[in-house]
N, C-alpha and C positions, 0 to 999 in steps of 0.2 A: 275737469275743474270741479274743486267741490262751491257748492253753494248753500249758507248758512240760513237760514228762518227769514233774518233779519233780511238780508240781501234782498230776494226774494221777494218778501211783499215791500221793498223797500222799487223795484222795478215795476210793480204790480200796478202798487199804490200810484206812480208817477206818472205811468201810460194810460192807465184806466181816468185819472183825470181830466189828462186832454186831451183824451180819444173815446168818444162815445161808441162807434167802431169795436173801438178795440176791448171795450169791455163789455158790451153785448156779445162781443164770437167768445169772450174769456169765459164768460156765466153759461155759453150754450156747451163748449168743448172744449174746458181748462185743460185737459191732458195734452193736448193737438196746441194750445197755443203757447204752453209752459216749456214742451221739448222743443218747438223753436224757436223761440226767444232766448231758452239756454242752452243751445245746443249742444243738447241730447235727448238722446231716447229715453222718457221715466219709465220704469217698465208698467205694462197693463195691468201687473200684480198688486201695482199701487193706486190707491184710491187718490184721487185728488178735488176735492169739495173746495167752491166759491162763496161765500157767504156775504151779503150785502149787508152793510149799515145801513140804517136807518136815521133820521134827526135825533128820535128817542129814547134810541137802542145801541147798548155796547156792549161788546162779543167779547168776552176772556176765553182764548184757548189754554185748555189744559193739556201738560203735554203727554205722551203714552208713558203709564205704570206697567211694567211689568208683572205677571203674579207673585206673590210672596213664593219667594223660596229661588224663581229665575232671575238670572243675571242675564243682563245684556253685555254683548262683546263692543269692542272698541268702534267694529264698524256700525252695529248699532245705537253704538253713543252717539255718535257721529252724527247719526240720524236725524236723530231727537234734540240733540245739542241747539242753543241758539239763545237770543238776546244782546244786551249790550255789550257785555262783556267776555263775550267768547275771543278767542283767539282771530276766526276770520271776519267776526263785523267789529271789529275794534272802534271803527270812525265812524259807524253808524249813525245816524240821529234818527229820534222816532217822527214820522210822518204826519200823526197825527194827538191831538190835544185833547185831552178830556176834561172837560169841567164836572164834579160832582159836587154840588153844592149840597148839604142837607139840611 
């Protein structure tokens, strides 16, 4: 099964809420607790970083640029693919709300 960005911290966001548990082992050994919740193996080739919010603090990931001149292929679109609008998180809702007041 593939799974999209959205999905993902959308299972993340939801366990880690109400399982203190489960996101203290997620922050110590994301790799170990991500392949079996999704069952599968992510390969070791792949980094996979946890990053905590803060009250004060919000996170924008950007997503991987390739260098000028490389193309990625479809499976690497694939990859990097995600948001609300993608094909596989159509029904998505975002998890969390940000007030930016200035």
């Amino acid at each position: 099964m593939s799974w999209s960005r959205g999905q993902i911290n959308d299972i993340v966001a939801g366990q880690a809420a109400k399982n203190p548990k489960y996101r203290e082992t997620l922050m110590k050994d994301p790799h170990a607790v991500l392949s079996k919740q999704l069952g599968t193996q992510i390969p070791k080739s792949m980094k996979v970083k946890v990053v905590e919010e803060s009250a004060d603090t919000v996170y924008v990931v950007l997503p991987y640029v390739a260098k000028e001149g490389a193309e990625l292929g479809d499976a690497d679109l694939e990859k990097v693919a995600g948001g609300l609008g993608d094909k596989i998180c159509i029904a998505s809702v975002l998890s969390t709300q940000v007030d930016i007041s200035l």
